[in-house]
N, C-alpha and C positions, 0 to 999 in steps of 0.2 A: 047478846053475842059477846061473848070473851075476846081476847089478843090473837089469840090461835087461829078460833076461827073466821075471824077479821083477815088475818094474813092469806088464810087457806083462801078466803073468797077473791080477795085480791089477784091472787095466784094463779086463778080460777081465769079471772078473767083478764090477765097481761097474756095466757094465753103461751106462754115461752118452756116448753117442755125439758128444756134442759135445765131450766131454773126455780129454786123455791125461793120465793116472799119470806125476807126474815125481819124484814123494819119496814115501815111507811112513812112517811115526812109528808105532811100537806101544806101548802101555804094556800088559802083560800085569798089572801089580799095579793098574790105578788100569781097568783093562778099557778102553780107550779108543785109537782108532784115528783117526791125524791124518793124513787123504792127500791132498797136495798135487798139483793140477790145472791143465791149464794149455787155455784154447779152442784145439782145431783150427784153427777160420779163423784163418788168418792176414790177411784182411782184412775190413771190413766195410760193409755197405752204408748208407749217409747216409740219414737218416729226412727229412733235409726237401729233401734234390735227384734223390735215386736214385742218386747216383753211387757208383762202385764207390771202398774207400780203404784205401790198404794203411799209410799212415802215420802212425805210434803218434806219439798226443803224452806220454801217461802211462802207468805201469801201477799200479794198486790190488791188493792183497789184500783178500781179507773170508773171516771162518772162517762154514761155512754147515752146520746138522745134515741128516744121510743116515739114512738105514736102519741099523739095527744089521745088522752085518758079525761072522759066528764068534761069537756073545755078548757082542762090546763096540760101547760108543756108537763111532757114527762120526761124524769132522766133516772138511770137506772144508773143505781152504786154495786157495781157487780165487783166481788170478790173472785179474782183467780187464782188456780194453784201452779205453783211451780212443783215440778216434784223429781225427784234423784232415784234415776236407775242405777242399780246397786250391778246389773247382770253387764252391764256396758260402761258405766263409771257418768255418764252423762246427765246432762239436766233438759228438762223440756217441759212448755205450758202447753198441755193441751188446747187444742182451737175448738172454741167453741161456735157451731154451724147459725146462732143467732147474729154473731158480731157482724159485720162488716172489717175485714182485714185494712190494717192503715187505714181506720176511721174511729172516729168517737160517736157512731151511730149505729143504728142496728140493720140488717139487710133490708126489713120488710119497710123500716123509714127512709131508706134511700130509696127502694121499688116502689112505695108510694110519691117519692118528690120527684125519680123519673116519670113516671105516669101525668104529675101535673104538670113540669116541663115538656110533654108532649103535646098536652094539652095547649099547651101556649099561656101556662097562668105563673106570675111570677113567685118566685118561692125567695128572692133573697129580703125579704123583708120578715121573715118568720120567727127572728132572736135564735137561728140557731149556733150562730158565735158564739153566743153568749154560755153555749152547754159545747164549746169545742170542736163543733163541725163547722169549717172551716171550707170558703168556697171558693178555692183557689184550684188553678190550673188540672190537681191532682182530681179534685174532689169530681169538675166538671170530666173529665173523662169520663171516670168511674161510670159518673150519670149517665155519659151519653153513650157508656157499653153497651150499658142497659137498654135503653133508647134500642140502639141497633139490634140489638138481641130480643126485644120485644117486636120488632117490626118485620124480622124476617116470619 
């Protein structure tokens, strides 16, 4: 199996549709898996004209926790675009529907640590300071939206 299809498989199975597998990092001693992402669109649509805009003014990294992958923490190096509408003069990053807003985590890893905090199992023991998500005042809401919104 090649690089490619090494990536494609990974790809395959993080399971994240708006995103392709461009790098892997494994640390089998420290359990931890750094997979580098990059958005499908290649363009995006301007939040405040509608118009369609294919042209990058910057691009950001930011490292964001996923699901544990094989046993080890995962953190995803997602690549974002900033991009300049030319039709309105503005700039804007598309949102991407995997992130979690005001979070360095992904939604379906916060929907799963609500689910265990309902459970009654305790989750701050799990290193995820250590990849940015942070369990403070803001974070525990967020959780316990979920919470609420799962239990109606």
């Amino acid at each position: 199996m090649d690089a490619s299809d090494h990536l494609r498989t990974v790809s395959a199975l993080l399971d994240l549709d708006e995103f392709e597998v461009v790098d892997l990092q494994q640390d089998r001693r420290s359990k931890q898996n750094v997979i580098g992402v990059i958005p499908k669109a290649m363009a995006g649509l301007c939040p405040h004209c509608r118009g369609v805009c294919d042209e990058r003014h910057q691009t950001r990294e930011s490292r964001v926790m996923d699901l544990p992958m094989g046993g080890c923490r995962t953190e995803l190096k997602v690549t974002r675009w900033q991009f300049h509408c030319r039709a309105c003069d503005k700039f804007f990053t598309p949102r991407l529907a995997a992130l979690a807003e005001g979070t360095h985590a992904t939604e379906r890893l916060l929907a799963r640590l609500a689910e265990l905090i309902q459970h009654g199992d305790n989750v701050e023991g799990l290193g995820l300071d250590r990849a940015g998500v942070e369990f403070d005042t803001r974070q525990r809401v967020k959780v316990s939206d979920r919470l609420q919104t799962t239990n109606r």
